[in-house]
C-alpha positions in Angstrom: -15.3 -11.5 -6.6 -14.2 -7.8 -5.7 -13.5 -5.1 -8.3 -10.0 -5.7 -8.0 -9.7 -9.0 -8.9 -11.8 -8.9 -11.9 -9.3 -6.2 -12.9 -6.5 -7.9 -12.5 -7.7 -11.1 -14.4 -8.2 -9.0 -17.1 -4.6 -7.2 -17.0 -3.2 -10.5 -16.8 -5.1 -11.6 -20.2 -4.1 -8.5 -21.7 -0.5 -9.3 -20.6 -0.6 -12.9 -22.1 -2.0 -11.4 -25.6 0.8 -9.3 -26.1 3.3 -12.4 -25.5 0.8 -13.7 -28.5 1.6 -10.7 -30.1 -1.9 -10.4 -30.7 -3.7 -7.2 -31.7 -2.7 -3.9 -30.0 -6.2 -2.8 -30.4 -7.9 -6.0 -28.7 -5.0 -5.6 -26.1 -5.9 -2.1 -25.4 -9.7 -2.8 -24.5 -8.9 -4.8 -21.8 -6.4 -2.8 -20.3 -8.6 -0.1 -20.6 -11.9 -2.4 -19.2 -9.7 -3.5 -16.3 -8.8 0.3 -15.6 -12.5 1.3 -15.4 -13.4 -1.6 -13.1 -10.9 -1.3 -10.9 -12.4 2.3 -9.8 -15.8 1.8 -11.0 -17.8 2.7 -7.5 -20.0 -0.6 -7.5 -19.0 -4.0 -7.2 -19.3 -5.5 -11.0 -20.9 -8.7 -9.2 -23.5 -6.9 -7.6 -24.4 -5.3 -11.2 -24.3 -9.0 -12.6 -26.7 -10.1 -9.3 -29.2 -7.3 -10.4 -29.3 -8.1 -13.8 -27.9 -5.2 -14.6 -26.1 -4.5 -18.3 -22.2 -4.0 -17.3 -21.6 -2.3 -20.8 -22.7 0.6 -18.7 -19.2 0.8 -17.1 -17.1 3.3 -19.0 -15.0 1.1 -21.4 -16.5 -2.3 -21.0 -17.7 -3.3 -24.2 -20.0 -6.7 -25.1 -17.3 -9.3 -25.3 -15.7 -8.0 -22.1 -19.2 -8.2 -20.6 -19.2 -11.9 -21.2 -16.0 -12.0 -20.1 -17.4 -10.5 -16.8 -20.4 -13.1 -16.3 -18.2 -16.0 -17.0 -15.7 -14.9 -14.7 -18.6 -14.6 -11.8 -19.6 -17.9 -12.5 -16.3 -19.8 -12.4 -13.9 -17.2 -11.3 -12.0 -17.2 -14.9 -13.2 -17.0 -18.7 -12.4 -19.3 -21.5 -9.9 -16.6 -23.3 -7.5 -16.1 -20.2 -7.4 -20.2 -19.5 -6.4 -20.6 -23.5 -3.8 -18.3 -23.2 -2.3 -19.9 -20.3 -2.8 -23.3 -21.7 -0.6 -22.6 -24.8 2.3 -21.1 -22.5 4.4 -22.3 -19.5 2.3 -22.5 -15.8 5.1 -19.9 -14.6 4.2 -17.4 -16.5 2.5 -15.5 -14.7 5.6 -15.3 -12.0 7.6 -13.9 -15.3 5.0 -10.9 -15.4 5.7 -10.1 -11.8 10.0 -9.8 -12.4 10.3 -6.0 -13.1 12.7 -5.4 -15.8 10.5 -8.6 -17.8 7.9 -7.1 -19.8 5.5 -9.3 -21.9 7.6 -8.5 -25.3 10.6 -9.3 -23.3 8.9 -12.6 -22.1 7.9 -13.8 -25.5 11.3 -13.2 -27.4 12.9 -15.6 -24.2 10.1 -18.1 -24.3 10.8 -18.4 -28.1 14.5 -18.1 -28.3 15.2 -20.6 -25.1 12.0 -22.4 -24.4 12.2 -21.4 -20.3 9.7 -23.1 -18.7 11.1 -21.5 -14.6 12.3 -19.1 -12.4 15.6 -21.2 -12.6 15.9 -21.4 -15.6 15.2 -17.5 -16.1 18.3 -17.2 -13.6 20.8 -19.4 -15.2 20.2 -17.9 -18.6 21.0 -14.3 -16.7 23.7 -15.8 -14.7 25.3 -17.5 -17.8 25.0 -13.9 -19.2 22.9 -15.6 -22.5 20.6 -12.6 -23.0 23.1 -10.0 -24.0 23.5 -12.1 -27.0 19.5 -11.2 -28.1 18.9 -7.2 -30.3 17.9 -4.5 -27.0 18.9 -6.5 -24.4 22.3 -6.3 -22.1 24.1 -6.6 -19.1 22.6 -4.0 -17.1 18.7 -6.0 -18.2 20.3 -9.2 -16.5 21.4 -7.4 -13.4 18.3 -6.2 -13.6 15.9 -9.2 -13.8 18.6 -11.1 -11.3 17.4 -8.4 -9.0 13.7 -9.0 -9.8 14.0 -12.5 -9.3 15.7 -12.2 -5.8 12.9 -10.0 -5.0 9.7 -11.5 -6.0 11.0 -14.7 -4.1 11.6 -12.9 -0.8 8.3 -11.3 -1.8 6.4 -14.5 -2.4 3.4 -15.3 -0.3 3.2 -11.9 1.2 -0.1 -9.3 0.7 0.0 -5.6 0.7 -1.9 -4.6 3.9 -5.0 -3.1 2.6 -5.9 -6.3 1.0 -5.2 -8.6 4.3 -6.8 -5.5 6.3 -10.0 -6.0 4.1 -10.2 -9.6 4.2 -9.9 -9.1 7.7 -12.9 -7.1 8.0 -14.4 -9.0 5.3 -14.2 -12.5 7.9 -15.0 -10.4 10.8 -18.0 -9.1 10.1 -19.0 -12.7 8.4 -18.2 -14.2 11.7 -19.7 -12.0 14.0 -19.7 -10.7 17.5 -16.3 -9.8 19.3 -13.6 -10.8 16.5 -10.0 -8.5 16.6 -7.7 -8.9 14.2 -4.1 -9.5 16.0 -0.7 -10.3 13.9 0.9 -7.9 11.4 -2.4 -7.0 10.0 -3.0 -5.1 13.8 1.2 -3.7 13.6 0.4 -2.3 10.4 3.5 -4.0 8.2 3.1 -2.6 4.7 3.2 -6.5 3.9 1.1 -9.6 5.5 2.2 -13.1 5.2 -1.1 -14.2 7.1 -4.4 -12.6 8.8 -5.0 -13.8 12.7 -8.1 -13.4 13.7 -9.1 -14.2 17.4 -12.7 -14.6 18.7 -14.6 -14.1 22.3 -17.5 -14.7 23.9 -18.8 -17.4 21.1 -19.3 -20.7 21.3 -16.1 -22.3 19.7 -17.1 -25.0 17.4 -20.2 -22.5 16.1 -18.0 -20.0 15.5 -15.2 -22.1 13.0 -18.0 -24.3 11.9 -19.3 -21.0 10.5 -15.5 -19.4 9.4 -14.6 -22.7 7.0 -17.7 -22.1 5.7 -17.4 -19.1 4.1 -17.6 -18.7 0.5 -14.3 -17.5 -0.5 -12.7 -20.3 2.1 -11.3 -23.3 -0.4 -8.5 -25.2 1.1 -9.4 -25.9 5.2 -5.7 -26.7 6.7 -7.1 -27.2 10.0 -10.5 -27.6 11.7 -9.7 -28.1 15.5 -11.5 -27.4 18.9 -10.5 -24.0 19.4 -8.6 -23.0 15.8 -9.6 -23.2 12.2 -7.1 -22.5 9.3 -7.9 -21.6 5.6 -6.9 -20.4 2.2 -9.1 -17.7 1.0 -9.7 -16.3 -2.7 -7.8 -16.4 -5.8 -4.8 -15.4 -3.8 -4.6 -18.0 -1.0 -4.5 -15.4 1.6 -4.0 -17.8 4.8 -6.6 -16.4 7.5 -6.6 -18.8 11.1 -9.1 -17.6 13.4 -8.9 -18.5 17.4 -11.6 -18.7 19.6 -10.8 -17.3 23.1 -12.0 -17.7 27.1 -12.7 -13.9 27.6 -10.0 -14.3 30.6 -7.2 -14.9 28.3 -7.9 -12.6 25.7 -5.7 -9.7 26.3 -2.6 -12.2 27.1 -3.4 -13.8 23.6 -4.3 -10.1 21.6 -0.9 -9.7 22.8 1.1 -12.9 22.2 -0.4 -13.4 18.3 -0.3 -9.1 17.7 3.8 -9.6 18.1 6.0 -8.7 17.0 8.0 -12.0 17.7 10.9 -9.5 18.8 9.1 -7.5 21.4 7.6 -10.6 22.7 10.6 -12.4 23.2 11.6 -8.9 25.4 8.7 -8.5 27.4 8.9 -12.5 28.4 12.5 -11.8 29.3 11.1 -8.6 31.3 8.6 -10.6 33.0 10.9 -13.6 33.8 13.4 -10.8 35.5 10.2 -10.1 37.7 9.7 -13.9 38.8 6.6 -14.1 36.2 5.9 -16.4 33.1 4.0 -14.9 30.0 2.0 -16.3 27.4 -1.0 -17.0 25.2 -3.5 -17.7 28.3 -1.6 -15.1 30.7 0.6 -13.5 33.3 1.3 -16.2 35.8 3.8 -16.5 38.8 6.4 -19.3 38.1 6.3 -20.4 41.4 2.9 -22.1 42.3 1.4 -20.6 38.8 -0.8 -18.3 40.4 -2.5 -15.9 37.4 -2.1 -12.2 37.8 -3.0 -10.9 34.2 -4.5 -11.6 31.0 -7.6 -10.5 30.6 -6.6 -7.2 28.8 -3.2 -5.9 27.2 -3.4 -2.8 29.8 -3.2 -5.0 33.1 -0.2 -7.4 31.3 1.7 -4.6 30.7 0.7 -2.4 33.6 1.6 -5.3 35.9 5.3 -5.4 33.8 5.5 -2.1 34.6 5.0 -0.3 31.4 2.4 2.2 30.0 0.5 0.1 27.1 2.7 0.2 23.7 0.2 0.5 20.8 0.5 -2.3 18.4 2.2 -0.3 15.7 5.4 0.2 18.1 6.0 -3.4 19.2 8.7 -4.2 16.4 11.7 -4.0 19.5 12.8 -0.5 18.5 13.5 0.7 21.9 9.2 0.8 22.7 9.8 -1.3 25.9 12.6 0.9 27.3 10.4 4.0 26.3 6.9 2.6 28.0 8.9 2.2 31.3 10.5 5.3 31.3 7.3 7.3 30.7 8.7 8.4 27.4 6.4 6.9 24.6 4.9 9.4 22.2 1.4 10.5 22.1 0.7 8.9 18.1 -0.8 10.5 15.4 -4.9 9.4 15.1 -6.8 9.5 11.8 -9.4 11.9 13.3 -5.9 14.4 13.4 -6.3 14.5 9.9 -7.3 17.7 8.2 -6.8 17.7 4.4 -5.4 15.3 1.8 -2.6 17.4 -0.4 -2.1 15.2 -3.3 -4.7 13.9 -5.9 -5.5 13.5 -9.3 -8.4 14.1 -11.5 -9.5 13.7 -15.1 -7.3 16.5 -16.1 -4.4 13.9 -15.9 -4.8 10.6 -15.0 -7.5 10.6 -12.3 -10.9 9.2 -12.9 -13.2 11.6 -11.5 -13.7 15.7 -11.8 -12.1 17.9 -9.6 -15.7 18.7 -8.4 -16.5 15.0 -7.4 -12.7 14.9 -5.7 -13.7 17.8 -3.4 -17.1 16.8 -2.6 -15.7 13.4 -1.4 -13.0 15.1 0.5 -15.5 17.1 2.1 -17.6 14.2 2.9 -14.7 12.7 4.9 -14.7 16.1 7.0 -11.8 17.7 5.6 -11.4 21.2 6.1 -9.5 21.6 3.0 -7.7 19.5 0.4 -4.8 20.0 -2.5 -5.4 18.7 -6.3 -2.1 17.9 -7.6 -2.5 16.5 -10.9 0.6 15.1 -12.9 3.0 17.4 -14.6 3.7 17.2 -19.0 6.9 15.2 -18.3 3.9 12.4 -17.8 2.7 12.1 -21.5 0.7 9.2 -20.5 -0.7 10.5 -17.5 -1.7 12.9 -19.9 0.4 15.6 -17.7 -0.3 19.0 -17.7 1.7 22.0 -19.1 2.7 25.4 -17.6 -0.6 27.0 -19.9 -3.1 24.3 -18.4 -0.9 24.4 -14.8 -1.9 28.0 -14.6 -5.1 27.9 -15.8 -6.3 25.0 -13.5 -5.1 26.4 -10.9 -7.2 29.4 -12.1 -10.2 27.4 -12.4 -9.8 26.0 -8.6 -9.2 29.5 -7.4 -12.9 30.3 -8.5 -14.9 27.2 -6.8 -17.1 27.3 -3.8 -17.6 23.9 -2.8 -18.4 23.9 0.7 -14.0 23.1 1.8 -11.0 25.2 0.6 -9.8 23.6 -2.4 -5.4 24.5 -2.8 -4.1 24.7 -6.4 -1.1 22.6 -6.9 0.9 19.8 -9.2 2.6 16.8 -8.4 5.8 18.2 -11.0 8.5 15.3 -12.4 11.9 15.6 -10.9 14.0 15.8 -14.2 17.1 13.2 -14.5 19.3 16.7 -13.6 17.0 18.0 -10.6 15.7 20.7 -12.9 11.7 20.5 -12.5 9.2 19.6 -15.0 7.7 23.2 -15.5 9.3 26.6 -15.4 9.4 28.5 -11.9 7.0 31.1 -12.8 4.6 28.9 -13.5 4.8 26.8 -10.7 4.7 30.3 -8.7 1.0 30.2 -9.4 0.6 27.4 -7.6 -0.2 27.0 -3.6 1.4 23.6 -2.8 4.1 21.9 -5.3 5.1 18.1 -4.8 8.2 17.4 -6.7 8.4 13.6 -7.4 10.5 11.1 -9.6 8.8 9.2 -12.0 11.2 8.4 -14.6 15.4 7.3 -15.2 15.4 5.3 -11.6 18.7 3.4 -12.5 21.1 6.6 -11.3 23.7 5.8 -9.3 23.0 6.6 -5.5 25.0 9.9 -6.0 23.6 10.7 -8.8 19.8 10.8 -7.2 21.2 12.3 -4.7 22.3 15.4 -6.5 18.7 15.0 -8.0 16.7 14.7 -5.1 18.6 18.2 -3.4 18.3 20.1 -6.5 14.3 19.5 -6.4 14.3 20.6 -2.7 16.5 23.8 -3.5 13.4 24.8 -5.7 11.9 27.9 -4.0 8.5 26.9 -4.9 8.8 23.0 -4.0 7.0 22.3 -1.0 7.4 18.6 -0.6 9.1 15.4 -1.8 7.0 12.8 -3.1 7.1 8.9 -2.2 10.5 9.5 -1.9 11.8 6.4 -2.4 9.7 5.7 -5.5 9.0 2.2 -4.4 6.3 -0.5 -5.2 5.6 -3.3 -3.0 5.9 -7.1 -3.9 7.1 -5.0 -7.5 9.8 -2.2 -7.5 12.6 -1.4 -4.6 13.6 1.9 -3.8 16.0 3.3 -5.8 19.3 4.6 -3.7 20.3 7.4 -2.6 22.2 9.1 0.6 18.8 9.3 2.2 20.0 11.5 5.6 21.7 13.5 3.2 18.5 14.5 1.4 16.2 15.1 4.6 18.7 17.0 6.4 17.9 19.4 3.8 14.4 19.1 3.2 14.6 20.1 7.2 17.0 22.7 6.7 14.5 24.0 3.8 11.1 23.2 4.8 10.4 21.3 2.6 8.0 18.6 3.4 8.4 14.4 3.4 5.3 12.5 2.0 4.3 9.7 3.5 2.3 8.1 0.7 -0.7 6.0 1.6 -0.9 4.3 -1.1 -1.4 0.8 0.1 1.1 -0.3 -3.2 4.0 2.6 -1.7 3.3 3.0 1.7 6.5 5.6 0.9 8.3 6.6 3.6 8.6 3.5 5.3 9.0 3.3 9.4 13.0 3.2 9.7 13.1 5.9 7.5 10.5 8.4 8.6 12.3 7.8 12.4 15.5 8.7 10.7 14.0 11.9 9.0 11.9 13.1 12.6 15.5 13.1 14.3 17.3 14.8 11.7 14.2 17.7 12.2 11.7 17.1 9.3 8.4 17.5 9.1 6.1 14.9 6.8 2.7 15.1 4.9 0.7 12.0 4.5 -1.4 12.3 1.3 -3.5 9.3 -0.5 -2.2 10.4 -4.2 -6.1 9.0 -4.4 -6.8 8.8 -8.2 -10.4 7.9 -7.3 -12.4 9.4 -4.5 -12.6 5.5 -3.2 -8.8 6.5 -2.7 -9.1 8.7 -0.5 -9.8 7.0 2.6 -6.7 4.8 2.2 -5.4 7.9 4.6 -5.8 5.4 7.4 -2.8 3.4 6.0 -0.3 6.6 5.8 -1.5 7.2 9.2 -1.0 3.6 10.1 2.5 4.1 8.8 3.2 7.6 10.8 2.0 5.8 14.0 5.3 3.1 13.1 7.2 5.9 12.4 6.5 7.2 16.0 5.1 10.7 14.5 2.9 12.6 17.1 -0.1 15.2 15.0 2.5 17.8 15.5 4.7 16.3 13.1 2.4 16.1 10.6 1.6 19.3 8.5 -1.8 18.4 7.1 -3.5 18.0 10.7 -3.3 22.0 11.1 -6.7 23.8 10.7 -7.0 25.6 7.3 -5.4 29.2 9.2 -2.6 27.1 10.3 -1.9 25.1 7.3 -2.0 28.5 5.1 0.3 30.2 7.6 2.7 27.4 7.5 2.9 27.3 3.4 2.8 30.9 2.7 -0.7 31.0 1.3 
């Protein structure tokens, strides 16, 4: 079991104590355990496997430790499975409504015995919960809201964990295996991983896929296709094996998107051809003209190839045969990483260990932006320790260009989280909203254009301020705010976060036309964090950014230049 799992099995237990209302002490050292193993560096199994003590990780103590070699062994431990024993199996769903925290949970479990979603929803409907002390209207609009979401979220997977099952099943597998689907588009969320397979003996190769260890409900063993539920999750992966001839006509057909499929069939029936999974064929006599790579099939359709991150029928197809399609943003483009966090806030390593791993990745220069005081439990820092950081960072010699800067709290008027002359000491400011995310749409509106009226605000963080499969973003006029940001200079993040993925596609088009320029940044809180860049990136390429649109793939004299440092 990865890191990440074992975290989250223990947030969920801590979760389910505090429905118990059990001790806020107790409850703290998981959260705190799950923290720690989340970014600890080596896989807690591997420690186990070694024989190794896990009380080594910061903040695991003894009793977590069991917790840890019990969980390796069966995939829970005996404290979580009570807890869920003594409360309803949907319980775990209730966690996952935003708005329903596990105080929240406990006083509705008590006072109405819900036992379902539907249930959850009448009560809301039926307006029941303004009746109960701190709750209201606005928390039943709210959880409504929640509820709508998580089931239109249900069964989907942010796309760093389907892209790393992916590779995960690939490398188990073997030999020439290319992940198609979503998973190849880049969509922020997968509902499935497709995996196809050349050059292998078939039955060898899904003998060897239902096999695999993390594989526990087989939905279909065939002659040429396997299907499978795999992990904790139930991530659905199916893996095809291929006749080399056909596999760019089926990299194409299972890549998608169903949309831009549909076109380019249409396109090809025009031209007297039929297209699919095995290849380009003529429809009279059947004769095959394409198929064995994606280049030829669209090359014979007269197009230039569309790279997979396009093919969502957003005018690609119109673009590839009029020459017009943009020259995409790479990873390699990358230069620097502009917004981080260390131990001074909320990050878990030192600002020493952040640049040595951005340096490692061949950065010419990175930004640490740790969180302003507005974050008391980030641990945020003040105009004195602003200044003096920034100090500190001016003085290293680590082998890459370290930039002083903040990631500073948008206040609920626009006003920002630490006085201008402090934040005049700084090289690159990233105002952001953390907090009062319920404004009307006006209302952030006025709060996003205040921030970028800031003369020392050089960009706008995740600026919606959504979470996937959790939080949606909050409105506002959003053409409104980067028409300004263009008119200002004032950069647009495209957080790679795999949990924001912030700018989305849609939006980052409508920003590009209206003139703005973007930065993608990890907003790592681990060096592991940092090389999530490849999901911005994945992200820009849907947004059909070229490097030039990009700030942070300028060499250092470049970059300086175009920030004023």
């Amino acid at each position: 079991m990865e890191n990440q799992e074992i975290a989250r099995l223990l947030s969920e237990t801590a979760d389910l104590m505090e429905i118990a209302a059990e001790d806020g002490f107790r409850i703290r050292s998981y959260r705190q355990a799950a923290a720690a193993i989340e970014s600890y560096p080596t896989r807690i199994a591997d420690l186990l496997r070694d024989g190794k003590d896990p009380t080594s990780v910061p903040g695991v103590g003894k009793s977590i430790a069991a917790h840890l070699a019990e969980i390796e062994a069966r995939g829970s431990f005996d404290r979580r499975d009570k807890l869920l024993a003594k409360y309803p199996p949907t319980v775990l769903e209730f966690l996952r409504i935003p708005g329903l925290g596990p105080k929240t949970i406990a006083t509705l479990i008590e006072q109405f015995r819900i036992t379902t979603l539907a249930e959850l929803e009448r009560l809301c409907v039926d307006q029941k919960l303004r009746d109960l002390p701190r709750m209201g209207a606005k928390l039943e609009e709210k959880i409504l809201k929640g509820i709508a979401h998580y089931r239109q979220s249900a069964g989907r997977f942010l796309l760093n964990f389907a892209t790393e099952i992916a590779e995960e099943f690939s490398a188990y597998i073997g030999g020439d295996v290319t992940a198609a689907g979503s998973v190849r588009r880049g969509k922020e969320t997968i509902g499935d991983v497709d995996l196809l397979v050349t050059g292998q003996d078939a039955a060898t190769v899904l003998e060897r896929f239902v096999k695999h260890p993390k594989v526990h409900d087989v939905l279909a063993h065939g002659d040429n296709k396997a299907s499978a539920r795999v992990g904790l999750e139930g991530l659905q992966v199916d893996v095809r094996a291929l006749p080399t001839e056909s596999f760019g006509a089926a990299l194409q057909y299972f890549t998608g998107s169903k949309e831009h499929s549909i076109v380019l069939r249409q396109r090809a029936l025009r031209q007297g051809l039929t297209l699919n999974e095995y290849g380009l064929a003529k429809v009279d006599g059947g004769e095959r003209v394409a198929g064995r790579t994606e280049a030829e099939i669209y090359e014979t359709l007269g197009l230039a190839w569309i790279p997979p991150e396009l093919r969502e029928n957003q005018g690609e197809i119109d673009a590839a045969a009029e020459g017009r399609l943009p020259v995409l943003i790479e990873l390699a483009d990358m230069r620097g990483d502009l917004h981080m966090h260390t131990r001074e806030s909320d990050g878990r390593a030192t600002l020493e260990e952040m640049a040595e791993a951005n340096r490692a990745l061949g950065y010419e220069y990175l930004c640490i932006t740790d969180h302003s005081k507005a974050l008391a439990m980030a641990n945020g820092l003040d105009e004195k320790r602003a200044v003096a950081f920034a100090h500190q960072v001016r003085e290293l010699n680590l082998g890459i260009h370290v930039f002083s800067g903040l990631e500073c709290d948008i206040l609920r008027d626009g006003q920002m989280d630490l006085a201008n002359d402090a934040l005049a000491e700084l090289d690159f400011v990233i105002a952001s909203v953390h907090s009062h995310m319920n404004l009307t749409g006006a209302e952030m509106t006025e709060r996003l254009l205040a921030a970028i009226e800031n003369p020392h605000v050089k960009a706008i963080g995740h600026p919606t301020g959504r979470i996937l499969l959790h939080r949606e973003s909050y409105p506002y006029e959003f053409e409104t705010v980067a028409r300004a940001a263009a008119r200002r200079g004032v950069f647009l993040e495209i957080n790679a976060s795999p949990e924001r993925l912030d700018l989305n596609q849609t939006l980052i088009r409508a920003a590009k036309s209206l003139g703005a320029k973007f930065v993608i940044n990890t907003d790592a809180h681990h060096p592991r964090h940092l090389r999530n860049m490849r999901y911005g990136v994945k992200m820009a390429r849907r947004g059909w950014l070229t490097a030039s649109d990009v700030i942070n793939t300028l060499p250092l004299a470049g970059f300086r230049k175009a920030i004023g440092r």
